[in-house]
C-alpha positions in Angstrom: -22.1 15.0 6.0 -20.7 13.3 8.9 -18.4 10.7 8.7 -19.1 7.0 9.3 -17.4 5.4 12.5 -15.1 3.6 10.0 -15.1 4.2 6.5 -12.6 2.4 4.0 -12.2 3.2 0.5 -11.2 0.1 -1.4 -9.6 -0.2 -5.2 -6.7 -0.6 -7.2 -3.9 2.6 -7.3 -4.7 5.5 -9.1 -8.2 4.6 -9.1 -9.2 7.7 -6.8 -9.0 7.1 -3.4 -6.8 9.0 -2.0 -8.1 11.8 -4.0 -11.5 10.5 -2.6 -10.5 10.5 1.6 -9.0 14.2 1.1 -12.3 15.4 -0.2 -14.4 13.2 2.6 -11.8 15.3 5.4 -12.4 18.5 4.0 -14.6 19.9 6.5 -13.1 18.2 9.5 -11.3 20.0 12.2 -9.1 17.9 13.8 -7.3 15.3 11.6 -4.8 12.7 11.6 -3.2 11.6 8.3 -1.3 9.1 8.4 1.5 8.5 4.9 3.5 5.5 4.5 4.4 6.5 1.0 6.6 9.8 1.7 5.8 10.9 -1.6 2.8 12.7 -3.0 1.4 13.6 0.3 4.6 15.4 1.3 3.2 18.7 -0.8 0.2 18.6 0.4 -0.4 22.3 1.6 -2.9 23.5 4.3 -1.1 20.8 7.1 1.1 20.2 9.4 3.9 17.3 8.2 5.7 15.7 10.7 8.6 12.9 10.9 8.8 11.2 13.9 11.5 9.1 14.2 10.9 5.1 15.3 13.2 3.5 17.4 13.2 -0.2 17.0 15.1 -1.5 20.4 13.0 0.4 22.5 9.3 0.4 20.7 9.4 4.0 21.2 9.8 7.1 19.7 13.2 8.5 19.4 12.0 12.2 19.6 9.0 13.8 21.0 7.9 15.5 17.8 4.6 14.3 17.6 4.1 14.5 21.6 5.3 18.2 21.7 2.9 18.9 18.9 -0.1 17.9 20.5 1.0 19.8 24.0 1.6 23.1 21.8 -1.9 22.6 20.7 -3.5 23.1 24.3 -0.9 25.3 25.1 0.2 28.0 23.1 3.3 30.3 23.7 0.6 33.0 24.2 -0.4 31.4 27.0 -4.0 31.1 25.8 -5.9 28.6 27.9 -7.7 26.0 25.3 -9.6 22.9 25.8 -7.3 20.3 24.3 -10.4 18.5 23.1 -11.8 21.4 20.5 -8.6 22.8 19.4 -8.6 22.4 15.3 -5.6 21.2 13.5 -4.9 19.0 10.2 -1.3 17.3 10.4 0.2 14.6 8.3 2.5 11.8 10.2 4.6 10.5 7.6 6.0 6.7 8.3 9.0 5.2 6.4 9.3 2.2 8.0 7.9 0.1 11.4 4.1 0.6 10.0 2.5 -1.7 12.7 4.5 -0.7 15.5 4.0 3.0 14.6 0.6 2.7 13.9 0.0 1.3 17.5 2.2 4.1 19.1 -0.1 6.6 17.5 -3.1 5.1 18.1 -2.6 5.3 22.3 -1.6 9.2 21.3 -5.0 9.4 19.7 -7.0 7.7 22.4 -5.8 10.4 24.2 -6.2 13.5 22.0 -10.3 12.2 21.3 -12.5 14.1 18.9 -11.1 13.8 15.9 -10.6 11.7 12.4 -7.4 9.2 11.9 -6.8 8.7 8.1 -4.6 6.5 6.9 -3.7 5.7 3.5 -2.5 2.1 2.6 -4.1 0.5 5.7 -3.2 -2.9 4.8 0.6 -1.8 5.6 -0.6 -1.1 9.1 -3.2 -4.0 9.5 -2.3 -6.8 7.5 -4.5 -10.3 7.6 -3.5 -12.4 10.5 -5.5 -13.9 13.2 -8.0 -12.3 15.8 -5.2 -11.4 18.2 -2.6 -9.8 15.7 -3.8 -6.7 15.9 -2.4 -4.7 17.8 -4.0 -3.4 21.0 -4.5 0.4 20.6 -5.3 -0.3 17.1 -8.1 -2.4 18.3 -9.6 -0.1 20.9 -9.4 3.1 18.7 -11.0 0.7 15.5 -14.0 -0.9 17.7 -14.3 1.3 20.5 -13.2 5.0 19.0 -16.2 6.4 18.7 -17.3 6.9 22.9 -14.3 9.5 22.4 -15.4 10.8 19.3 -12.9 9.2 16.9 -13.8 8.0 13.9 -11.4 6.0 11.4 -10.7 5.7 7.9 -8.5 4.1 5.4 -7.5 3.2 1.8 -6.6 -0.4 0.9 -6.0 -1.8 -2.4 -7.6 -5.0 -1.9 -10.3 -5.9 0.7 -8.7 -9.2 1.7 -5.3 -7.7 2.6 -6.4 -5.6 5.5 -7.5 -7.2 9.4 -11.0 -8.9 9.3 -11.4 -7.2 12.4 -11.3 -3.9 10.6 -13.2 -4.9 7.8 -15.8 -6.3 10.4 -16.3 -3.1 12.0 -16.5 -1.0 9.1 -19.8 1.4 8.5 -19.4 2.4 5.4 -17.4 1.1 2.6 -16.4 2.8 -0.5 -15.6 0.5 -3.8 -13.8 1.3 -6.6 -12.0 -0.7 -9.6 -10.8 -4.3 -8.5 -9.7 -6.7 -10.9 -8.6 -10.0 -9.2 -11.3 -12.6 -8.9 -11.1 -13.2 -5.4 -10.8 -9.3 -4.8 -14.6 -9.4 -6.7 -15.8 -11.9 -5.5 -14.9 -10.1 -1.9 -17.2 -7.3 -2.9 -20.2 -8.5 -4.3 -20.4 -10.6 -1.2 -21.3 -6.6 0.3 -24.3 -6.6 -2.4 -27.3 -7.7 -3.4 -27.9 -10.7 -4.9 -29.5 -9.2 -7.7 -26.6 -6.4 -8.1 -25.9 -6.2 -11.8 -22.7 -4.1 -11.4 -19.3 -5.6 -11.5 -16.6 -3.9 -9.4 -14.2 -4.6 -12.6 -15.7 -2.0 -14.6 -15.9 1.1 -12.5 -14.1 3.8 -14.3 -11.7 5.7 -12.1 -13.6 8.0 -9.4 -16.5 6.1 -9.3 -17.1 3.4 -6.7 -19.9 1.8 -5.0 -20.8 3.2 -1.8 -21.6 0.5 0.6 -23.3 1.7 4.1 -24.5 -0.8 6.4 -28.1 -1.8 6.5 -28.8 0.9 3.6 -29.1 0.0 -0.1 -25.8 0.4 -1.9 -25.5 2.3 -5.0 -22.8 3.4 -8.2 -21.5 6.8 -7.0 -20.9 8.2 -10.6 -20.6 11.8 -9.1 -16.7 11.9 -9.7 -16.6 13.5 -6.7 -13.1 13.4 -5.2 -11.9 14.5 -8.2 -10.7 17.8 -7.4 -7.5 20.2 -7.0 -6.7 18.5 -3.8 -2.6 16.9 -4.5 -0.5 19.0 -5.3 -0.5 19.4 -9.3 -3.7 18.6 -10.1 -6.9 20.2 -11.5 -9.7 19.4 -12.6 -13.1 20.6 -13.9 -15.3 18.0 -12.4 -16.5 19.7 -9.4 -20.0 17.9 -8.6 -21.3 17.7 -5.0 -21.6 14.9 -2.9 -24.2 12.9 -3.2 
């Protein structure tokens, strides 16, 4: 199934979200996933990982490791002529520190590679609450305006209230698992129906509400997401997507 313009996956940790946005990217060809943890998505197998390196005095990149990469892409040492907007490739950018300001270097980099997905887990890091100008401009234009290039967006965040309304505004498609604070529900069930008997509190892990705009929502208790997809785990609950 095709993936929304922007599509976040909201709940407390370890409630399956990551596990969750792996699974959604698993038949996409050209990927961006973004890790501010530099920790369990550092063995992930199947990508690319790269550390570029942030320098703070100039708001730039120290190296050119994630510019070379995207060159080498369109231009292989073969000498192969490829369309830079077709070529496939899965690479994880891993960011210890400067979230924002990295966030918003790479975003201008993806405006210019088009067609493809930007993941990022913990987008709150990157996009924290502030007013309608805090965001930063890249960020903005790939968020609202991504998709005449073809790129769509999504993102975990813990709790809905922490990450940019303007984000959250522009989101399609909303996935809901386990939250616990009362502002954090009350947050969600403004997404539902008055009459939706469910409360976000009592979702089991793997199972969230699935929240698309102007369709009915309803209790995805597929489990799906819960596969073999970090490093060390398995699972038997292999059930299709509903």
């Amino acid at each position: 199934m095709k993936l929304e313009s922007l599509t976040l996956l909201v709940g407390k940790s370890f409630t399956g979200k990551t596990a969750r946005m792996l699974h959604e990217l698993r038949d996409e060809p050209r990927v961006i996933l973004v890790d501010p943890k530099c920790a369990q998505l550092v063995n992930l197998r199947g990508w690319v990982h790269l550390w570029p390196d942030y320098d703070e005095e100039s708001e730039m990149w120290k190296d050119r490791v994630l510019l070379d990469y995207f060159l080498q892409l369109s231009n292989p040492p073969d000498g192969t002529v490829r369309s830079p907007y077709r070529v496939p490739f899965r690479c994880v950018v891993h960011f210890k520190h400067h979230h924002r300001d990295c966030l918003d270097l790479l975003c201008r980099m993806v405006d210019a590679v088009q067609n493809c997905v930007l993941a990022v887990d913990e987008l709150a890091l990157f996009c924290p609450p502030g007013s309608s100008w805090s965001l930063p401009q890249n960020v903005t234009s790939v968020a609202v305006s991504g998709t005449h290039k073809g790129i769509r967006v999504m993102g975990t965040v813990q709790r809905p209230t922490l990450v940019h309304r303007t984000i959250r505004a522009n989101a399609s498609r909303i996935l809901f698992y386990r939250v616990t604070e009362g502002e954090e529900i009350d947050a969600v069930l403004k997404y539902m129906p008055r009459d939706w008997q469910t409360s976000p509190e009592t979702l089991p892990d793997y199972v969230c509400i699935d929240w698309r705009d102007g369709k009915i929502p309803f209790v995805d208790s597929s489990l799906v997401g819960r596969l073999n997809t970090l490093p060390g785990r398995r699972s038997k609950y292999l059930s299709s997507e509903k």
